[in-house]
N, C-alpha and C positions, 0 to 999 in steps of 0.2 A: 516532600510534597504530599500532601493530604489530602483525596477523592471528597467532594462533596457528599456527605450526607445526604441531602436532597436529592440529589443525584441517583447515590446508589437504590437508594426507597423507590425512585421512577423504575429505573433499570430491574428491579423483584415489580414491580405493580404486577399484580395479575401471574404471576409463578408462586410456585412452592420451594420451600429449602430446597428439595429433590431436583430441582429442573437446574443449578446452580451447574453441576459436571456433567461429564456425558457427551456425545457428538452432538446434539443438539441444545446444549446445556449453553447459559449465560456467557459462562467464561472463553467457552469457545466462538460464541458471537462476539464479543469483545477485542479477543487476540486478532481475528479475520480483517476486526475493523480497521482497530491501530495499525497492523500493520499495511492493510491496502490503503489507509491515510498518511503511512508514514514513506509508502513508493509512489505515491501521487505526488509529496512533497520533492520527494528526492527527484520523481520527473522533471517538476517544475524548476526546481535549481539548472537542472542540467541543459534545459531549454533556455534559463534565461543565459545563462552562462555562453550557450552556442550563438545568441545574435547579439553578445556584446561582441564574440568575436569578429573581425571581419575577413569576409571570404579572399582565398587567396587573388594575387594582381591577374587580372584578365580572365574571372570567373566569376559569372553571374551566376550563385547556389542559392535556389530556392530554400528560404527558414526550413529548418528542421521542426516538426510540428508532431505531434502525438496520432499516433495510428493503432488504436485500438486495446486491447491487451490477449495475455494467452495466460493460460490457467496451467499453476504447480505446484505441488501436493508438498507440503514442508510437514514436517517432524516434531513436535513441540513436547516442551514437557506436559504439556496437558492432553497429548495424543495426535494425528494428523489434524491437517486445515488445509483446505486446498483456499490458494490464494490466484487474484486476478494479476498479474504481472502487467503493468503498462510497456508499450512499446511506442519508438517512438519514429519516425519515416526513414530516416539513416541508418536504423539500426548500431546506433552507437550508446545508447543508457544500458548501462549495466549498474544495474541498480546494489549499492553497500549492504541492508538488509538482506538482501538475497541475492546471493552470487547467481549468474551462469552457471 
């Protein structure tokens, strides 16, 4: 798979080669994104998965729904990221990306 062109030209608008690395650099905008879009997704799985199931006989459980997130500091090859961790009212997503 191959990054749009167009894209990337958007993504430098207005920076220097320089602003590319660094804590505040492109690349680490980037990794923060994908990865808080790729534990939104894994939320989403995990939620729709809990109301196909159905609640055990003689328990009426409120849906499981998303409650907020908490912030944790991961390790990358391009240096730290602190990322927003969704959570979700059970306490039951443990998100594949980022373990517990």
């Amino acid at each position: 798979m191959s990054i749009d062109k167009d894209l990337l030209d958007r993504l430098m608008e207005g920076r220097s080669p320089g602003d590319l690395f660094g804590k505040t650099g492109i690349l680490a905008e980037l990794t923060k994104a994908l990865a808080e879009r790729a534990l939104s997704t894994e939320m989403d799985v995990h939620l729709d998965k809990e109301r196909t199931e159905e609640a055990p006989e003689g328990q009426n459980q409120a849906p499981n729904r998303r409650n907020g997130r908490s912030q944790k500091t991961v390790t990358t090859d391009g240096g730290k990221v602190v990322l927003d961790i969704p959570r979700d009212r059970n306490g039951a997503f443990d998100p594949l990306l980022i373990a517990k």
